[in-house]
N, C-alpha and C positions, 0 to 999 in steps of 0.2 A: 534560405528561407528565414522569416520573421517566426520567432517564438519565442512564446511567455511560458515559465514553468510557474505555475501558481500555486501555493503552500509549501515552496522548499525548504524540507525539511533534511534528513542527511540523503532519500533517495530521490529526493527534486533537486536536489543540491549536487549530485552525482550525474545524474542524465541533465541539468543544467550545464557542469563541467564538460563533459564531452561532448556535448551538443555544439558547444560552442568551439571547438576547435574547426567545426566550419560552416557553421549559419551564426546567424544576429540573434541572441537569446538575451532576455530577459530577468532577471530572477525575481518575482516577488515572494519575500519570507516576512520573518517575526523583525520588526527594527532593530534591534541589539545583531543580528542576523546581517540584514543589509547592511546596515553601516559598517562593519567588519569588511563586510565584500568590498565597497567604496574604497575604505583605506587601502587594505590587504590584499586585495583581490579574493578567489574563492580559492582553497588550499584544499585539495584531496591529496590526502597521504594513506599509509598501508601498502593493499597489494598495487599500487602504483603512484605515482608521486607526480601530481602537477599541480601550477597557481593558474590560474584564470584571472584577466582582467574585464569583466564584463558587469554591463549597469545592472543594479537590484535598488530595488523600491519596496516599500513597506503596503502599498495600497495601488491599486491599477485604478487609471485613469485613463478615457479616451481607448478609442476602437483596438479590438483586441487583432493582436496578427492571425492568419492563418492558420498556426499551431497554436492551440492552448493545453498544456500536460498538467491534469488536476493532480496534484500530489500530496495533500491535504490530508489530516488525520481522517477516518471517515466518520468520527464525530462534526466535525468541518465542514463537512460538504455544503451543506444547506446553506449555508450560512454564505458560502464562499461562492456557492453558484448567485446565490441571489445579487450578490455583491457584483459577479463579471454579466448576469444576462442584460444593463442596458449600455453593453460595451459589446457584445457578438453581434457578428454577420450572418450570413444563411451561407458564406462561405470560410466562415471558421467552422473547424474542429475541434472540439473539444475530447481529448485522451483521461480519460480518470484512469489515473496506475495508482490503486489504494488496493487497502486488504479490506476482507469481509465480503458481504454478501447486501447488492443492492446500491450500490453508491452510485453506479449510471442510470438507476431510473431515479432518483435522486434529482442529481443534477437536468435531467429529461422533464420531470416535473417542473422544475423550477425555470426552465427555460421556455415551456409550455405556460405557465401562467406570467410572465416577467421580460420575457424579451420580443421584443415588436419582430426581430429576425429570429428563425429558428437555424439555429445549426446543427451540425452533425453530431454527437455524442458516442464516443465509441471506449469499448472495457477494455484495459489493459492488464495482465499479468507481467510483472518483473520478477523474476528469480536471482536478482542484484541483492546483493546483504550490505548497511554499509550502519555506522554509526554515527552520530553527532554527537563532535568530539567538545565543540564550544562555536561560537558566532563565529563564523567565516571557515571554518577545518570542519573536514570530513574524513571520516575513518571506513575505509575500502574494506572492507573485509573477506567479500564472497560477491566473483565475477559470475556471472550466468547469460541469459536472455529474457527477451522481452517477447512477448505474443499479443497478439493485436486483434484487435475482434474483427471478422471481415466487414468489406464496406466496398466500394468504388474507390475511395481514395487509401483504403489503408497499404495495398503493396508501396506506394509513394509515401507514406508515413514511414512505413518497414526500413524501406530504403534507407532515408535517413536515419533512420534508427541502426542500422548494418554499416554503414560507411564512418558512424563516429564511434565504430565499440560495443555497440548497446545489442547487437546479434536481433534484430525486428524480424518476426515471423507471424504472418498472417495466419490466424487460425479460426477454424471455419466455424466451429464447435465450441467458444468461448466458455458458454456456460459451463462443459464440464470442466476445462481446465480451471477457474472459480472458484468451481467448489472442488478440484482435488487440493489448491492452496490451501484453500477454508478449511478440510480438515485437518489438517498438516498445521495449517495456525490452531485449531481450536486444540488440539493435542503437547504443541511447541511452546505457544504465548504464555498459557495459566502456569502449565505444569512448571518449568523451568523459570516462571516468576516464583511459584511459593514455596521452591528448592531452594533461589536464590541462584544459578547457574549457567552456565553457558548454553549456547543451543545444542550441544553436541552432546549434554549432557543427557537427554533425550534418548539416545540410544542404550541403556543402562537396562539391562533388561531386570532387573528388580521392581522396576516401574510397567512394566509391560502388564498386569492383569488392570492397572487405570488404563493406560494406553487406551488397550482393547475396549473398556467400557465406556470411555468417549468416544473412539470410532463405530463401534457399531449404532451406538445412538446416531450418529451422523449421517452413517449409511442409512440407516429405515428413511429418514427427513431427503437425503438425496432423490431415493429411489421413487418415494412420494410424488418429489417437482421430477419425474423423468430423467434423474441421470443416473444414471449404472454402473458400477466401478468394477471389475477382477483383478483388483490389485492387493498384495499383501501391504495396508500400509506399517501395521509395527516392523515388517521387515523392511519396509522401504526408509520409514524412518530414522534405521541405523544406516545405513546403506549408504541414504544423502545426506541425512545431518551429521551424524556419530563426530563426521572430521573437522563439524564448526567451533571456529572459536567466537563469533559471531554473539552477538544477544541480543535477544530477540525484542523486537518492538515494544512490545507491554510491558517489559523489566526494563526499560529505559525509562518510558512513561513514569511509573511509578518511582524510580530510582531519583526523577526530576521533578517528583510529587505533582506531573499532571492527570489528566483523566485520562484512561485506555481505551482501547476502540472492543472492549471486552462484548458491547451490547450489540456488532457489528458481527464475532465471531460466535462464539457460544451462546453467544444471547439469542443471536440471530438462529440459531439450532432449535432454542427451544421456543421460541416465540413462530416460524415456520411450521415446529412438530405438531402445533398446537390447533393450528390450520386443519391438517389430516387427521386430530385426535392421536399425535402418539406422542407421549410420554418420555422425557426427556432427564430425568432427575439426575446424573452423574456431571450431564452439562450447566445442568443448574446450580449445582453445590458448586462447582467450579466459577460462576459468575459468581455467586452468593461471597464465596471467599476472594473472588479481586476485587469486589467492592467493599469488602471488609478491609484491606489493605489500602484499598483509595482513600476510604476513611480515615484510617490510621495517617497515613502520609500529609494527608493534610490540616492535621494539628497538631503536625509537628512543628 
C-alpha cells in the first residue's frame, strides 16, 4: 500500500518507520526533518533500533495515496488539512492519530469546504510514546497499540497497522477511548510540564488531591457529550504511567519553545464545559499557567 504520514513528528516518524518495512510510505515533515531522512535515512533508536531508507518531503504535492496518517500537532490540523484537500480522492483515507479533542472534524470540515472529492476521515488513538531526539532520530520509548475508529475500511487499515508492529484494533466506540486519552493528557501534559518531570512522575501521590480536581472536572464535561467512565483514573494513572520514562508531548513542546496543543486538551475541557454551563476553573488555572510558560519560552 501507498502511504503518506503527514506532519511527522517523533510519532509520524515512528509508524512512518515501521510502516515502511513493508508498504511504500512517504514521510512528509518540518525540512531540517526531511533532509536528515534523505541523507541518513530515518533512525529510530531506544526500545528498538532500526534506520529506514524511505523518501520525505517538506510539502505534498500531487494526489494523495490511499493512506494518509494526519500526525500533526492538533494546533496543525487546519492548516495541514487545507494544504492536502486539493490533493484527496473519495478513495483516500485520511487517519488523524493526534491528541485532544476534535481534530477529525477539523480536518471533515476543511475537506467539506476545500476538496472537490470527499474522503473518508477516521480518529485514531496510538498509545506509542516516542521522542524527537533531533532531524532524522527518534527516540522509542513506550511500545502499545493503535485503535482505529470503525469504518468499512478500517479492519484493512488495522491489518496493516498489526502486520508492521503498530497492534491496529478497530474500535467501535472511538469517542470514548478520546476522551479517556484526553483525560490522562489533561492530567500527564500540564502537570509534569510545570514539575519539569518524567511522565511517570505522575504517579507521585503527593500530587493526587490536583490529580483528582482535574479529573473530576473532566468527567462532569464527559458525561455532558454522553460518555461515562467507572474507571479509577489517579489509580490508573500509577498503574500505567508510574513505569514511564517517557515525557510527555507538551514538555517537549515547550522545552523546544514551540506552542503546545494545551488549547486542544484542557482548553478543550473548559471551553466544551462551557457549552453545558459547567464550570471548569482547576482546568483553566492549568491552561492559564502553560501559556504563562509559552510566554516565558519565547523570549528567550
Amino acid at each position: 500500500m501507498k502511504i503518506a504520514v503527514v506532519g511527522a513528528g517523533a510519532i509520524g516518524s515512528l509508524y512512518a518507520a515501521k510502516l515502511s518495512a513493508r508498504h511504500d510510505v512517504t514521510v512528509v515533515g518540518r525540512a531540517a526533518h526531511a533532509a536528515a531522512i534523505l541523507t541518513s535515512g530515518l533512525r529510530i533508536v531506544g526500545l528498538e533500533e532500526m534506520t529506514c531508507r524511505i523518501p520525505a518531503v517538506s510539502e505534498w504535492h500531487g494526489r494523495t495515496p490511499p493512506l494518509v496518517l494526519l500526525t500533526t500537532k492538533a494546533n496543525d490540523t487546519a492548516d495541514a488539512a487545507a494544504r492536502l484537500a486539493p490533493y484527496v480522492g473519495a478513495d483516500t483515507t485520511i487517519v488523524c492519530v493526534q491528541n485532544g479533542l476534535g481534530s477529525e472534524e477539523i480536518v471533515r470540515q476543511a475537506m467539506t469546504e476545500l476538496a472537490t472529492d470527499q474522503p473518508l476521515v477516521l480518529r485514531a488513538i496510538t498509545q506509542f510514546g516516542a521522542i524527537f531526539d533531533r532531524p532524522g532520530v527518534i527516540d522509542l520509548k513506550v511500545a502499545g497499540h493503535t485503535l482505529l475508529e470503525a469504518s468499512p475500511r478500517s479492519a484493512e487499515i488495522a491489518a496493516v497497522f498489526t502486520e508492521c508492529g503498530l497492534d491496529g484494533r478497530v474500535c467501535e466506540r472511538i469517542e470514548v477511548e478520546v476522551w479517556r486519552k484526553l483525560i490522562f493528557n489533561c492530567v500527564i501534559n500540564p502537570i509534569t510540564s510545570i514539575i519539569g518531570s518524567e511522565v511517570g512522575a505522575i504517579a507521585d501521590a503527593r500530587l493526587d488531591p490536583l490529580k483528582r480536581l482535574v479529573i473530576d472536572e473532566c468527567l462532569q464535561v464527559a458525561r455532558a457529550c454522553g460518555v461515562e467512565f467507572d474507571v479509577d483514573f489517579v489509580a490508573a494513572l500509577a498503574t500505567v504511567f508510574g513505569p514511564s520514562r517517557n515525557i510527555a508531548s507538551m514538555r517537549q513542546d515547550l522545552m523546544k519553545g514551540r506552542r503546545t496543543e494545551i488549547d486542544f486538551m484542557n482548553g478543550a475541557i473548559v471551553t466544551t464545559g462551557r457549552r453545558f454551563r459547567i464550570e471548569c476553573p482547576v482546568n483553566a488555572a492549568l491552561v492559564a499557567i502553560i501559556k504563562a510558560m509559552e510566554a516565558r519560552q519565547a523570549v528567550r
